[in-house]
C-alpha positions as CSV (number, residue, x, y, z in Angstrom):
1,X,-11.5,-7.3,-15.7
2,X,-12.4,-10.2,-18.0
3,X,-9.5,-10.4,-20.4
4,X,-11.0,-9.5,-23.6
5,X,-7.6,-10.6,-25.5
6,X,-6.8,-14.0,-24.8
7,X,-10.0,-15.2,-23.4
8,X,-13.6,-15.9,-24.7
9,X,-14.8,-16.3,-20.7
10,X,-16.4,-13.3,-19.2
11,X,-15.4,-14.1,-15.6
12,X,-14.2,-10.9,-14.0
13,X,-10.6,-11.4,-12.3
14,X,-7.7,-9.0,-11.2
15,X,-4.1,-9.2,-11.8
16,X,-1.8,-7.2,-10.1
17,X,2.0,-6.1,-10.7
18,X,4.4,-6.0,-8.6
19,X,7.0,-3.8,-9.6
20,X,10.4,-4.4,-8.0
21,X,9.3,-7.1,-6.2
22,X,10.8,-10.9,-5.8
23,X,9.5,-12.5,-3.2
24,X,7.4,-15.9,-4.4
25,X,3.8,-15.1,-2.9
26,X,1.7,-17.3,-5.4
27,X,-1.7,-18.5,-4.2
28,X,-1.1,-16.2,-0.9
29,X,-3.8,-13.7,-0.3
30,X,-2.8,-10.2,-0.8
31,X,-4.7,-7.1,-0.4
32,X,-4.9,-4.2,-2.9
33,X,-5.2,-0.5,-2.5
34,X,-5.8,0.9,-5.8
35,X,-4.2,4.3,-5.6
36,X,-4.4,5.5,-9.7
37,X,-6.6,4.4,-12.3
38,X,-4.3,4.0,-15.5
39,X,-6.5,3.0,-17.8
40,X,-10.0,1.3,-19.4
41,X,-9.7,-2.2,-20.1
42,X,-9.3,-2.7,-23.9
43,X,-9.0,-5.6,-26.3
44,X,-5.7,-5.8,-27.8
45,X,-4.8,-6.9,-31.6
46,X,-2.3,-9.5,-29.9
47,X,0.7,-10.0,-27.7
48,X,2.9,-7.4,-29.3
49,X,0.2,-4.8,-29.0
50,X,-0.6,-6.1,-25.1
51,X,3.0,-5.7,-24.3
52,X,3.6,-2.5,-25.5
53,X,0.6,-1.4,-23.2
54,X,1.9,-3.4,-20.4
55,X,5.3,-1.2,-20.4
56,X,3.6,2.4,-20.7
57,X,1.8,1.4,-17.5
58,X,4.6,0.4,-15.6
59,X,6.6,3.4,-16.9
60,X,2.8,5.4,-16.1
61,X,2.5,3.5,-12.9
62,X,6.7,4.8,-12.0
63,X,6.1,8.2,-12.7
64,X,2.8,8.0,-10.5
65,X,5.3,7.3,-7.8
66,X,8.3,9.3,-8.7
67,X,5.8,12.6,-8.2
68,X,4.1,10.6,-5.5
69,X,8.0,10.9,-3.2
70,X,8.5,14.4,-4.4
């Protein structure tokens, strides 16, 4: 998306987490298979707000898996 919170610069990225996962692979190329759309991109009122989001979509993103196992 293009980071509507913390930047004025519409230039569309992706970030990815990696959930249980240590290993240091900055600046390596990694491919991504999207698997579950969590949600829109939105504009948050600040940090606090952001990371509130940010754990509901891990804990979104862990039950997506948990039911994924079975």
């Amino acid at each position: 998306g293009i980071n509507p919170t913390f930047d004025d610069v519409h230039k569309v990225t992706i970030e990815v987490n990696l959930l249980d996962f240590d290993k240091d692979i900055y600046h390596l190329p990694v491919r991504v298979k999207w698997l579950k759309y969590l949600r829109p991109e939105l504009k948050f009122d600040g940090i606090d707000a952001l990371i509130t989001q940010l754990k509901q979509d891990e804990q979104d993103t862990r039950d997506y898996f948990k039911t994924k196992r079975g």
